[in-house]
C-alpha positions in Angstrom: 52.6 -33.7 -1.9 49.4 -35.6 -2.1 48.0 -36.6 -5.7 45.0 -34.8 -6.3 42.9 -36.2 -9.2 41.8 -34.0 -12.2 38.2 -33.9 -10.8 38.9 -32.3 -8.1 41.0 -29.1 -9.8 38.0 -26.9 -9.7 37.6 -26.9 -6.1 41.3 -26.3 -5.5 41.7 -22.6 -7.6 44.5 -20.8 -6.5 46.2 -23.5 -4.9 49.4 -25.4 -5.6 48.2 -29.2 -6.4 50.1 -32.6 -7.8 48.7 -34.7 -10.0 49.1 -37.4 -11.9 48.9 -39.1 -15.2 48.9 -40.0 -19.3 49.9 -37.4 -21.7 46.9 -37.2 -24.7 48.0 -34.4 -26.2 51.4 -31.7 -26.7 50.2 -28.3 -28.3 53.2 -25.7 -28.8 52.3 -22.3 -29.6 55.6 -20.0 -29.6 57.1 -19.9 -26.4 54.3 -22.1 -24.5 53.7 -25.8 -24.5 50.0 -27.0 -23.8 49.2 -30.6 -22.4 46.0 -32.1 -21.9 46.4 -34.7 -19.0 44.4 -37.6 -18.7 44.0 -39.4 -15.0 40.9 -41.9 -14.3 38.1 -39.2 -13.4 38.8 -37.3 -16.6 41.3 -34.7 -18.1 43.0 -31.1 -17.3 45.0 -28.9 -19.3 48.6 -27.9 -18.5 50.1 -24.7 -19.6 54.1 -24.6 -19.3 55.1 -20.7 -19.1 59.0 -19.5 -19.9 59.3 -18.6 -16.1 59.3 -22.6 -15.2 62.0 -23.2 -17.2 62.9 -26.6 -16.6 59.1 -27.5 -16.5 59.2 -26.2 -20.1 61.7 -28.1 -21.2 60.7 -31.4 -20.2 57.3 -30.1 -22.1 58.8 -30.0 -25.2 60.1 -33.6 -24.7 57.1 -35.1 -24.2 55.2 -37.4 -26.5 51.6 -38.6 -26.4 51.4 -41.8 -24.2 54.5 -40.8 -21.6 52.9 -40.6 -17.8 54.0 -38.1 -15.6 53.7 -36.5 -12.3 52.9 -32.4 -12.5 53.0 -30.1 -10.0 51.7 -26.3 -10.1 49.2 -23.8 -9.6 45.1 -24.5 -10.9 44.3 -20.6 -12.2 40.8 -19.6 -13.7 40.9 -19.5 -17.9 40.3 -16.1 -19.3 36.1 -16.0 -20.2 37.0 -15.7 -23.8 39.0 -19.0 -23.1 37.0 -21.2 -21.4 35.3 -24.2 -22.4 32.3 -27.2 -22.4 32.7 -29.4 -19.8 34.4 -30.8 -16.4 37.8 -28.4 -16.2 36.6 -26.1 -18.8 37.2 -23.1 -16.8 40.1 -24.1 -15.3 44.0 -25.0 -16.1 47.1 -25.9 -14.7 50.1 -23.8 -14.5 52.8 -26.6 -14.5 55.9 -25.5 -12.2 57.5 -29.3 -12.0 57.1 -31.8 -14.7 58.7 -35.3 -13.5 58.5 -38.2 -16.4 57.3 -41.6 -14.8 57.4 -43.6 -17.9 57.6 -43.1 -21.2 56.5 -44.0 -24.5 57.3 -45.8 -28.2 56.0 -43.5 -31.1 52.4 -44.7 -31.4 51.5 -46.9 -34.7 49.2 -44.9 -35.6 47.4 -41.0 -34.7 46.1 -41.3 -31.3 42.1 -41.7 -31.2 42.4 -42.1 -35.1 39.6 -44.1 -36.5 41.3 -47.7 -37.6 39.5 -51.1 -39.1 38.1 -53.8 -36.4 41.2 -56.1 -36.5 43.8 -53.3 -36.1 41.8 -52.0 -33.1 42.0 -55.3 -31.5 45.9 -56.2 -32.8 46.5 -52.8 -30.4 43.9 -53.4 -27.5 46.5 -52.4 -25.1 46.6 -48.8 -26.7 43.2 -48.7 -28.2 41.4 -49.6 -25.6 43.0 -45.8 -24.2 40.8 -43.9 -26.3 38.1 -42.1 -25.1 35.3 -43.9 -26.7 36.3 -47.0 -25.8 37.1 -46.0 -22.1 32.9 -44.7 -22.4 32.1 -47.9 -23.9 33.5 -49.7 -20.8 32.3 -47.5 -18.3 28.8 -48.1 -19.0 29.6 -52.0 -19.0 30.6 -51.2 -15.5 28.0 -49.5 -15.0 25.5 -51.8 -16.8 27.1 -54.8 -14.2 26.8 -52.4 -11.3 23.4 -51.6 -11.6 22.2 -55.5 -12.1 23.6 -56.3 -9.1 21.7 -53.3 -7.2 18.7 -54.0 -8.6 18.7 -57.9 -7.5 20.4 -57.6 -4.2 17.3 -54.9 -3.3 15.0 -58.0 -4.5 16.1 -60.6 -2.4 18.8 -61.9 -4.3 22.2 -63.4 -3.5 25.7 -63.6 -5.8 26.7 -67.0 -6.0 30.7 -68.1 -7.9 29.6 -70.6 -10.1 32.7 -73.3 -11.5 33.9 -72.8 -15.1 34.8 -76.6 -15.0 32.4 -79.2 -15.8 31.9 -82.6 -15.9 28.9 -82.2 -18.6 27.6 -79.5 -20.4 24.4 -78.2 -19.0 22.6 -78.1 -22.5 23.6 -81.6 -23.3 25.3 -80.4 -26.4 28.1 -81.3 -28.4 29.4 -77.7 -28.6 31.9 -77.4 -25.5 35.8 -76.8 -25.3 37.3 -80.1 -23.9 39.9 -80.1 -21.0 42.0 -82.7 -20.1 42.0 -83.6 -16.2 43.5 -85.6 -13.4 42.9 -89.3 -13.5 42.6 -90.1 -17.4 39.4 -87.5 -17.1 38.0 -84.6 -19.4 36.3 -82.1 -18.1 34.4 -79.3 -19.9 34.5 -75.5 -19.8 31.2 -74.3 -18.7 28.6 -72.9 -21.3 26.4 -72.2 -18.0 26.5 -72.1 -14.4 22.5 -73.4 -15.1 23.3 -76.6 -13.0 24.8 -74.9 -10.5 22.0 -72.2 -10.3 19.3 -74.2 -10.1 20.8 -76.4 -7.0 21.4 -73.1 -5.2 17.7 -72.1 -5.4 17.4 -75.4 -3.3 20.0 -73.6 -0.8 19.4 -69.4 -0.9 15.9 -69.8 -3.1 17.1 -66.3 -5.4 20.3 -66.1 -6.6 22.1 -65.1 -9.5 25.7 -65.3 -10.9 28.5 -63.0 -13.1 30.4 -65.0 -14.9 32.5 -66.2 -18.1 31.0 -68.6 -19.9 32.2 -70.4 -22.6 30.7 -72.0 -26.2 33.2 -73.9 -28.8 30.8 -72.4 -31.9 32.4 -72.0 -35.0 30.4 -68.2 -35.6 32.1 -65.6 -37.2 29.3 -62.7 -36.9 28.7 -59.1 -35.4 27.1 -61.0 -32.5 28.6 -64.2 -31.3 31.2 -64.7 -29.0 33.5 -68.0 -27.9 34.2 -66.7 -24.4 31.1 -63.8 -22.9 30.2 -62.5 -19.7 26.8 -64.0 -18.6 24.7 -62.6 -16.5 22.3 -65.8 -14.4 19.1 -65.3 -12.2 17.0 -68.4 -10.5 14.5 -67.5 -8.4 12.2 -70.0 -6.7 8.5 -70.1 -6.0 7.3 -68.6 -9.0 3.9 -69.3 -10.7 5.5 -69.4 -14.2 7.7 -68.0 -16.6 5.3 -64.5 -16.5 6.9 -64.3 -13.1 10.5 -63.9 -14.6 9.6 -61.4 -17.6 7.8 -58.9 -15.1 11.2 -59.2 -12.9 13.1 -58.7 -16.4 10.9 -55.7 -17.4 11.8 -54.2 -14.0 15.3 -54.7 -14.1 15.5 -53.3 -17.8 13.8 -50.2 -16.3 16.2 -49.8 -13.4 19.1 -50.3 -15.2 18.1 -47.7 -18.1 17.4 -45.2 -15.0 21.3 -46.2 -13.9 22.5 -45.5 -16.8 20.7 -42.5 -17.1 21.9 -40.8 -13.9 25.3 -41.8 -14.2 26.4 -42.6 -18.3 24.6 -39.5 -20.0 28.5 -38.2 -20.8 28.9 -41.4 -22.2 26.2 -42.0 -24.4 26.4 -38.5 -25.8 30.4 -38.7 -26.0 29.1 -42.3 -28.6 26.3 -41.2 -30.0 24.2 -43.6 -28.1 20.4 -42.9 -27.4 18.5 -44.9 -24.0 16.3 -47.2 -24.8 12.2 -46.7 -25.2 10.8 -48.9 -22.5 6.9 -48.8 -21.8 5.9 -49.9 -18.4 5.1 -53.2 -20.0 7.1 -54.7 -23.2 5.0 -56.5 -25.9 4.8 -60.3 -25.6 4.2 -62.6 -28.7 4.1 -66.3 -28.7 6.6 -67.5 -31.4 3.7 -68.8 -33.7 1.9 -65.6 -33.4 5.3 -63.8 -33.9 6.1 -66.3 -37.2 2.2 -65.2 -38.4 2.6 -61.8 -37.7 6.1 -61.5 -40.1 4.2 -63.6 -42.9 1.1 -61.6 -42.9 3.4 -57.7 -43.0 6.1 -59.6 -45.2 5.2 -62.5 -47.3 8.2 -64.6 -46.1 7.0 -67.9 -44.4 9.0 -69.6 -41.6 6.0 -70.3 -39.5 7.2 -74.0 -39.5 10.2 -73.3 -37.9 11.1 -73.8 -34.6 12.8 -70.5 -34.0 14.1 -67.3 -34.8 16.1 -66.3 -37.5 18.4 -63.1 -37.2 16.2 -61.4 -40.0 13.4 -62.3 -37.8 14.5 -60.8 -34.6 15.6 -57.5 -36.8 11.8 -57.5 -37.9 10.0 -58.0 -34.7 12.4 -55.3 -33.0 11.2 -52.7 -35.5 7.6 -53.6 -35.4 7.5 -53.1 -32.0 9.0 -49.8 -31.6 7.3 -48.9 -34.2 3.7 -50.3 -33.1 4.1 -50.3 -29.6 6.7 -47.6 -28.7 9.1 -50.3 -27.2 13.0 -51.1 -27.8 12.5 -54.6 -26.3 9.6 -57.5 -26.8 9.0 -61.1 -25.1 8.9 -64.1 -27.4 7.5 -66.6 -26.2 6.3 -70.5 -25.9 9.3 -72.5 -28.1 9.1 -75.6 -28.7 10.0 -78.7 -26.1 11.5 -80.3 -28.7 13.7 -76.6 -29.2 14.3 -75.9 -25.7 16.8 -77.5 -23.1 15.9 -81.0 -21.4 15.0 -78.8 -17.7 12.7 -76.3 -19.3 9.0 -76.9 -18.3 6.3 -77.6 -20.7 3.2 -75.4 -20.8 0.3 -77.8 -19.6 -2.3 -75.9 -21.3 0.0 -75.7 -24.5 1.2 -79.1 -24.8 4.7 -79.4 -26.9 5.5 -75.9 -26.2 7.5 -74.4 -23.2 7.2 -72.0 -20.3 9.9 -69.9 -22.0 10.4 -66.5 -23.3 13.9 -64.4 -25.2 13.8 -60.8 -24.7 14.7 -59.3 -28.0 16.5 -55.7 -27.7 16.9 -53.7 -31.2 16.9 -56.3 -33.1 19.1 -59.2 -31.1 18.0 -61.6 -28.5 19.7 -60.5 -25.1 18.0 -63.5 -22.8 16.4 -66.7 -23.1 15.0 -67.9 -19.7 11.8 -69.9 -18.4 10.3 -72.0 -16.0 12.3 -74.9 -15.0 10.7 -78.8 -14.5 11.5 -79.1 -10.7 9.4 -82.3 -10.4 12.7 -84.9 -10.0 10.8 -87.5 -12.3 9.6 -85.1 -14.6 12.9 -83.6 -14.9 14.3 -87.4 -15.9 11.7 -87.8 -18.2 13.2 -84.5 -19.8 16.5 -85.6 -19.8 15.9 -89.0 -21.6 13.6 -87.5 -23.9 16.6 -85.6 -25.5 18.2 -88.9 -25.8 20.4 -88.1 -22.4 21.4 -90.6 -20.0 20.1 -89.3 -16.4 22.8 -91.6 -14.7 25.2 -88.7 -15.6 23.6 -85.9 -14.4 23.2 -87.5 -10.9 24.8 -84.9 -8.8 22.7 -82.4 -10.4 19.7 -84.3 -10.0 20.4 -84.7 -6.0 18.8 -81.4 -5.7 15.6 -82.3 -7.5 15.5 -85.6 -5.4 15.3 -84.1 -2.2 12.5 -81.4 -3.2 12.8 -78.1 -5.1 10.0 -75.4 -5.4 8.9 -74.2 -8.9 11.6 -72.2 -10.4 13.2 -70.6 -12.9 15.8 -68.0 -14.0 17.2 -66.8 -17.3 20.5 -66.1 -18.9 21.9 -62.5 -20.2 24.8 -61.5 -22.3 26.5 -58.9 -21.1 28.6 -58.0 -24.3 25.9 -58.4 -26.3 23.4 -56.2 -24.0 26.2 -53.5 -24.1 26.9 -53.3 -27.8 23.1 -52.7 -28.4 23.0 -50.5 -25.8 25.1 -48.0 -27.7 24.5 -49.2 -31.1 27.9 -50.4 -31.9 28.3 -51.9 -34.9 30.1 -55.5 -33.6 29.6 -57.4 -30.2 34.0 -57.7 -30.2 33.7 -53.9 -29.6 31.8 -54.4 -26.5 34.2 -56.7 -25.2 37.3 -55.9 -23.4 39.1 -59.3 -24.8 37.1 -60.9 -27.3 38.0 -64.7 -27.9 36.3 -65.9 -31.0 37.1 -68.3 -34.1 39.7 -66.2 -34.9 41.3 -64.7 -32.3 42.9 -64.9 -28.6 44.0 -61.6 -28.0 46.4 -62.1 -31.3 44.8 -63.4 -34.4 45.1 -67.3 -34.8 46.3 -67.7 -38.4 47.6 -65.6 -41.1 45.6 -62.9 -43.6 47.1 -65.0 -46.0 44.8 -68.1 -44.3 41.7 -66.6 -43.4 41.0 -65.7 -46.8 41.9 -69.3 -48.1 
């Protein structure tokens, strides 16, 4: 007989079905054995009546965890019996119960609530529960609808490489990887490089990717191996070009979200973001003023934002101006990357914005220099040698129109996008100072 898939119980009353799936949960009251059955579209109850005997027995051996094929009859619940949601008025009668695997007693209560680093020590379980199946389905979702929303603009998916021969930031933070001929290569921390030569080919592209930064963090927010989520688009006027795009994507992909996550974000908690037709834009010195004049504390020298800073400015404006996201803008040259343009009429400050989202940057992007000997000038002013980014530089040699992209977390967009308390939770396998998939030393060392 055919699977049929939980969803599709209630349009199949009266008939005999087969499904299949994962045991959540045995319930025995007297003589009958309840299961609730979980398959990928969602869940079903099984009832396992004394006239299926066999079906019965193999009930009463079954442990959370064990997958199984059941076949039987879907029968309307009793009124008095029925309940909220999809299959609420609906159950199995199980005739056949076959076991297709089954399973070790569990370490601990299923869907209990467990500390960060035992969540993670049992990914391959915990990630089973139904909060963080939600919390991956809207990072589907999340993924799905950025694509949507730029391929309807114009834009094309590029594969960007993961090995490098320099880091496109010209930093010092990269994981090192030995290659063929006495060589090293680089993981990439950006497919930037890459991105900007393809504007030269398709002129709007973006890329999906890992990316990868060797930073010794150990906080709520920061990853060593994240999901970034690249635009370039050419032919812009300047970096106002790229937030309006942003602003129109954020807006699309709340409306997504919306439409297709709202079991989701009820099932965590999780409330949509506020997002005005427009977001609030601050340059980084008015943003630095405004915090000194509401607070007192004084980092208008600096050249960026702290975390305390971002926390601030994303509560002034949803407060002040009814939004969950605001443009900061203008950093400094000597802040930004060696391709980011400088603002003519602001000289020693860039073309260059981060979109902060309840209380974390999610993007930094800008204009890019496309000029080839104004982007060489960049390069050397960060004390670069432009002789090793000549492949790059091919593109600019042989003409490329203004441009610019940004660069998005996804992990990071996700976590704030439900309000969960650490950036590890919104990642299926985080990989961070202290941890690939298992942890890297002992308790014992990383209290040392």
């Amino acid at each position: 007989m055919e699977r049929t898939t939980t969803v599709m119980l209630g349009e199949n009353i009266g008939k005999t079905v087969s499904i299949a799936g994962t045991v959540d949960i045995r319930r025995d009251h007297g003589k009958l054995v309840f299961l609730d059955i979980r398959d990928r579209s969602g869940k079903v109850q099984a009832v396992c009546l004394p006239n299926h005997p066999e079906a019965l027995a193999t009930a009463q051996t079954l442990r959370s965890e064990w997958v199984v094929r059941i076949e039987g009859v879907v029968n309307e619940r009793p009124e008095k019996m029925r309940t909220e949601g999809t299959n609420g008025n609906i159950e199995l009668e199980a005739t056949t119960i076959t076991v297709l695997a089954q399973a070790q007693e569990l370490p601990f209560e299923k869907d209990t609530a467990v500390n960060l680093d035992t969540y993670l020590d049992y990914l391959p379980l915990t990630l089973r529960s139904e909060k963080a199946r939600a919390v991956f389905r809207v990072q589907a979702e999340i993924v799905n609808a950025y694509r949507g929303f730029l391929d309807l603009q114009g834009f094309t998916e590029f594969q960007a490489p993961k090995l490098i021969g320099d880091d496109a930031e010209g930093g010092a933070n990269v994981f090192s990887v030995p290659y063929f001929n006495d060589k090293t290569a680089h993981l990439g921390t950006s497919p930037q490089f890459y991105k900007q030569i393809m504007v030269g080919v398709l002129e709007r592209v973006y890329a999906i990717g890992n990316v990868y930064r060797a930073e010794k963090h150990s906080t709520t927010r920061h990853l060593n191996e994240y999901t970034s989520m690249d635009i370039e688009m050419g032919f812009i006027e300047d970096h106002r070009d790229l937030m309006e795009l942003e602003t129109r994507l954020m807006h699309a992909l709340i409306n997504q979200l919306k439409m297709n996550c709202a079991g989701e974000f009820k099932l965590l908690g999780a409330t949509l973001p506020t997002a005005p037709d427009t977001f609030p834009v601050l340059k980084l010195r008015e943003a630095l003023e405004l915090i000194y004049q509401e607070t007192g504390r004084d980092n208008r020298g600096e050249p960026d934002l702290e975390p305390e800073d971002e926390r601030w400015l994303s509560e002034w404006a949803a407060k002040e101006k009814g939004s969950d996201f605001i443009f900061i803008t203008h950093y400094p040259v000597a802040k930004r990357p060696m391709y980011t343009m400088e603002d003519e009429s602001d000289p020693g400050y860039t073309k260059s914005f981060d979109l902060l989202f309840r209380g974390v940057e999610i993007t930094t992007g800008g204009q890019r220099r496309h000029n080839y000997d104004n982007l060489v000038e960049g390069i050397k002013s960060k004390g670069l040698d432009p002789e090793k980014f000549s492949y790059y530089l091919q593109a600019f040699k042989y003409g490329m129109p203004p441009h610019g992209g940004w660069g998005m977390g996804l992990e990071r967009l996700t976590q704030k996008m439900l309000g969960l308390g650490n950036v590890k939770e919104a990642t299926l396998f985080p990989r961070d100072i202290n941890r690939i998939d298992q942890l890297l030393s002992t308790p014992s060392e990383n209290e040392a």
